[in-house]
Backbone as XML, in Angstrom:
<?xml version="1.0"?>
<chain id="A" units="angstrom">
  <residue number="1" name="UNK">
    <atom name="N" x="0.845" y="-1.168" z="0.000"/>
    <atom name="CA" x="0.000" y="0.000" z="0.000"/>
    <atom name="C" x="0.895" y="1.237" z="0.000"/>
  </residue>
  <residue number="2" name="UNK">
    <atom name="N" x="0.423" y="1.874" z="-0.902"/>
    <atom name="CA" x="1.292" y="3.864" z="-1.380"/>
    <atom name="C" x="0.936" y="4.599" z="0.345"/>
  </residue>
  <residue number="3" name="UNK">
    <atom name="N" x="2.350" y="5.445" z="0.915"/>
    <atom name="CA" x="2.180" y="6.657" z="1.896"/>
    <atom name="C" x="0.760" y="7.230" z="1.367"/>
  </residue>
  <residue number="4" name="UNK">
    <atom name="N" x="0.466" y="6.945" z="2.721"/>
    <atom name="CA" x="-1.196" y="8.198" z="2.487"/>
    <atom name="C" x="-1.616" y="8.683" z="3.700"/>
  </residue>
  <residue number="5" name="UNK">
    <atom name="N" x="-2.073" y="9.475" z="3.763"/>
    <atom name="CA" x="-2.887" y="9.913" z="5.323"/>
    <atom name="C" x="-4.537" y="9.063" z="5.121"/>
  </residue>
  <residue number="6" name="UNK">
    <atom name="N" x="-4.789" y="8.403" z="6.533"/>
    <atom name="CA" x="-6.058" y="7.880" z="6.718"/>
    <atom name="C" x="-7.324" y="9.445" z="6.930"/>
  </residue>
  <residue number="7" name="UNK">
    <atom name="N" x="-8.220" y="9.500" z="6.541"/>
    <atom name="CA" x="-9.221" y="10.499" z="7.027"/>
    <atom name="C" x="-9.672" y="10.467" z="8.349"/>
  </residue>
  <residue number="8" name="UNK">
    <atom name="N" x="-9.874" y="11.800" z="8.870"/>
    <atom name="CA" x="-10.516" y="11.856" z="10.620"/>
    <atom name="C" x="-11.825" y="11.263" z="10.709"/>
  </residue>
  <residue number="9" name="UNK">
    <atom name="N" x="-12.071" y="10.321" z="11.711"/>
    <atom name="CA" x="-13.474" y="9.109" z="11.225"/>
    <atom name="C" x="-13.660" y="8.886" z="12.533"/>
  </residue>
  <residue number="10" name="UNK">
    <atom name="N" x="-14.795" y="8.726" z="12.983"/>
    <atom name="CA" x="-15.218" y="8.523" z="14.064"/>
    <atom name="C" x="-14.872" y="6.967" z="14.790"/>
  </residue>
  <residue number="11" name="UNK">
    <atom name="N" x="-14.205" y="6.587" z="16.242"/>
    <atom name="CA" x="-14.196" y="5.491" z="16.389"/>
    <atom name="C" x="-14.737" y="5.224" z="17.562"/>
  </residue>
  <residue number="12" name="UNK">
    <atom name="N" x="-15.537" y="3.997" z="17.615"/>
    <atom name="CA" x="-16.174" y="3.706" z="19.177"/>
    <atom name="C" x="-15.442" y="2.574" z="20.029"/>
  </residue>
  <residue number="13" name="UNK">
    <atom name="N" x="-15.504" y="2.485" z="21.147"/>
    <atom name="CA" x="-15.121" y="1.643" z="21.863"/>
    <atom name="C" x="-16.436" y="1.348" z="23.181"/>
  </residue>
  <residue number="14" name="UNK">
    <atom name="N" x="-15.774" y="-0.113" z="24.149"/>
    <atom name="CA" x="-16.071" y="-0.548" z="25.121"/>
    <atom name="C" x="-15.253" y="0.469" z="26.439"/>
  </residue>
  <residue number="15" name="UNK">
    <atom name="N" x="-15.448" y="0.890" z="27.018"/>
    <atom name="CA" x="-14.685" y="1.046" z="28.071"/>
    <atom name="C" x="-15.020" y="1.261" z="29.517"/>
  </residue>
  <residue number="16" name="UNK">
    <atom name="N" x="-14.265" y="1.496" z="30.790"/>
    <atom name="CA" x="-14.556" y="1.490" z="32.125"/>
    <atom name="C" x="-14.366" y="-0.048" z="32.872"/>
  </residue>
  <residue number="17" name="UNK">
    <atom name="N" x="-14.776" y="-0.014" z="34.180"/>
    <atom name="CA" x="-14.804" y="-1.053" z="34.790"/>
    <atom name="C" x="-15.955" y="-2.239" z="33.920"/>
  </residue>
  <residue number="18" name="UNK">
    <atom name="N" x="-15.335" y="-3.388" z="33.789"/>
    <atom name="CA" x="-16.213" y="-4.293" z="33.083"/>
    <atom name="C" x="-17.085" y="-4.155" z="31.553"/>
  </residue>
  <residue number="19" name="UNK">
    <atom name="N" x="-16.191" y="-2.935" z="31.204"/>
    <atom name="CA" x="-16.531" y="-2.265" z="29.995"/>
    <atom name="C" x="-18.031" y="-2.259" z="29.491"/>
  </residue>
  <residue number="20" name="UNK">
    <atom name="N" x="-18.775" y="-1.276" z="30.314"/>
    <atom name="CA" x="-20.216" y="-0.998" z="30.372"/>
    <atom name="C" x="-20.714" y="0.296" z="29.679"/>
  </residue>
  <residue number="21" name="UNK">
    <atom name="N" x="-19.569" y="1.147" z="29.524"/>
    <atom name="CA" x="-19.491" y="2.576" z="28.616"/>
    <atom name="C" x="-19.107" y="2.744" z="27.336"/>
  </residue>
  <residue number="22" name="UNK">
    <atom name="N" x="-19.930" y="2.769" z="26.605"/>
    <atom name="CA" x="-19.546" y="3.115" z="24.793"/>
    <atom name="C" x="-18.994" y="4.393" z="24.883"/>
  </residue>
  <residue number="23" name="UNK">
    <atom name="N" x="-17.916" y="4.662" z="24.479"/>
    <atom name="CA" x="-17.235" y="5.985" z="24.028"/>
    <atom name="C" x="-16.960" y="5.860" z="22.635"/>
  </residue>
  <residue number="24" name="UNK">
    <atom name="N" x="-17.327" y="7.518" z="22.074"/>
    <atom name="CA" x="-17.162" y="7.561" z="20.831"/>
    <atom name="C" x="-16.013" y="8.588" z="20.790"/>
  </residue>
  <residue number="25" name="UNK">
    <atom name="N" x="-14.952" y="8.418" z="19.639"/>
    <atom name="CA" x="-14.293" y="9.290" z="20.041"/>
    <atom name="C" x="-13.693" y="9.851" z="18.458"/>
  </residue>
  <residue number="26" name="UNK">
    <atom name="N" x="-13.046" y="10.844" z="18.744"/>
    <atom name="CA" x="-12.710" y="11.262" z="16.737"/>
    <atom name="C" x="-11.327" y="10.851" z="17.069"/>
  </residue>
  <residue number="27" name="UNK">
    <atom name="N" x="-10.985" y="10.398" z="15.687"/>
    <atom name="CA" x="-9.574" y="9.788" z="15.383"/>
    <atom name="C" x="-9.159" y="10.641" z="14.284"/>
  </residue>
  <residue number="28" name="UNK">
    <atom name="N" x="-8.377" y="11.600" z="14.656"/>
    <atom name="CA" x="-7.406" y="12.762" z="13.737"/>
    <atom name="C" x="-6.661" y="11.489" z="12.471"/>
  </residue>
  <residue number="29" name="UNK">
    <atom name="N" x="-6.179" y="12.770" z="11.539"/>
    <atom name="CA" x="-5.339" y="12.261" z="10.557"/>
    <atom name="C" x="-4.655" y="11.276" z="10.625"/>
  </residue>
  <residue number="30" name="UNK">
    <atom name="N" x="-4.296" y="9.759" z="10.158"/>
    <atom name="CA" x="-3.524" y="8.536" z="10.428"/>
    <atom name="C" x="-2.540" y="8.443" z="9.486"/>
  </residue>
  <residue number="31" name="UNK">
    <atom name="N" x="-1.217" y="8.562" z="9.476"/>
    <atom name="CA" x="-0.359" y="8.143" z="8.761"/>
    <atom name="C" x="-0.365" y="6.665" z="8.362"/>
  </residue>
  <residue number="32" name="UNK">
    <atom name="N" x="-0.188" y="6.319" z="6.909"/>
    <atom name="CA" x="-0.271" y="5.185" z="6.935"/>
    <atom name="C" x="1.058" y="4.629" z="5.979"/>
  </residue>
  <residue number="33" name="UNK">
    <atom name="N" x="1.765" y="3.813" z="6.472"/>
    <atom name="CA" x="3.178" y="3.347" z="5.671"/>
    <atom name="C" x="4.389" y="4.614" z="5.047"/>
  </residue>
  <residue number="34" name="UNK">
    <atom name="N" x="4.336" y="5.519" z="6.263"/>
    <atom name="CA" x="5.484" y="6.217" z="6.532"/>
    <atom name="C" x="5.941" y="6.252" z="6.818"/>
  </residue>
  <residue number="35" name="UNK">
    <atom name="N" x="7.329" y="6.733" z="6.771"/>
    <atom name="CA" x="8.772" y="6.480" z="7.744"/>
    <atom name="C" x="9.357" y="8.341" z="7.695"/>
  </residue>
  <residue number="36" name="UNK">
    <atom name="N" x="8.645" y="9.081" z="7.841"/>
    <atom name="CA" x="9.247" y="10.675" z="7.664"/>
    <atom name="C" x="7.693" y="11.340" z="8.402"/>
  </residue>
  <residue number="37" name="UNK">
    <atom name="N" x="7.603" y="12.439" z="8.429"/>
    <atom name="CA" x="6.297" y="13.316" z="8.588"/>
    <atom name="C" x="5.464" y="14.122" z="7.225"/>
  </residue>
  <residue number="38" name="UNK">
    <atom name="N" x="5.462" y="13.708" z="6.402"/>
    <atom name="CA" x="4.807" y="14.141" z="4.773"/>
    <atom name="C" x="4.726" y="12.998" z="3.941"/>
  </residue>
  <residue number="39" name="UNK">
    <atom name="N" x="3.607" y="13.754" z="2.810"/>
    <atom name="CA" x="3.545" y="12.653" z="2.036"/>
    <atom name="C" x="4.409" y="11.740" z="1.184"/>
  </residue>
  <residue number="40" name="UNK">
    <atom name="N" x="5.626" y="12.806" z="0.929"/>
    <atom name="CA" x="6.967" y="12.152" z="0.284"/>
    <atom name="C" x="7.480" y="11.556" z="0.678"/>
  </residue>
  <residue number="41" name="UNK">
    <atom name="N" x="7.393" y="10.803" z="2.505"/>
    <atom name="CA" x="7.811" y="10.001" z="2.973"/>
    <atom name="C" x="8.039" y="8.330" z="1.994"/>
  </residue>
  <residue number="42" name="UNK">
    <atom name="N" x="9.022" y="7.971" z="2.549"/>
    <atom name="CA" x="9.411" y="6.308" z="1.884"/>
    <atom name="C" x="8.654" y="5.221" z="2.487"/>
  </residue>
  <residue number="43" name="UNK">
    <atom name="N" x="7.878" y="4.312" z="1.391"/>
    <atom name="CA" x="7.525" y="3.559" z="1.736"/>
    <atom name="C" x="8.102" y="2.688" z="3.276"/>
  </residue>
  <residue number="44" name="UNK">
    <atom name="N" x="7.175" y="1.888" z="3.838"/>
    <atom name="CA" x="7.987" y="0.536" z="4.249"/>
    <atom name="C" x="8.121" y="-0.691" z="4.158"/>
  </residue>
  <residue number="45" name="UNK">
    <atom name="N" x="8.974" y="-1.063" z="4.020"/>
    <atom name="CA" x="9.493" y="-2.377" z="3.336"/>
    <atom name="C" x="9.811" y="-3.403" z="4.249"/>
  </residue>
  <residue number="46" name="UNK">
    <atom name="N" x="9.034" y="-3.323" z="5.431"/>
    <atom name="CA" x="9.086" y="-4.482" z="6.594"/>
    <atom name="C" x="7.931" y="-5.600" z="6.689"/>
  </residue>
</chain>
């Protein structure tokens, strides 16, 4: 898969004691298969 940023997307979870609380929470920009901070970053090859 090509360097890309993931989009800000809403994610939910279980959480608390015995995980009884749905939290929703926003998930900012995700780097995905970068090794630098921009898009010109180099693949990775691991």
């Amino acid at each position: 898969m090509s360097p890309h940023l993931r989009s800000p997307h809403l994610h939910g979870a279980w959480t608390g004691p015995g995980r009884t609380r749905y939290e929703v929470r926003l998930l900012g920009f995700i780097p995905v298969n970068m090794d630098g901070d921009g898009p010109e970053a180099p693949i990775r090859l691991e």
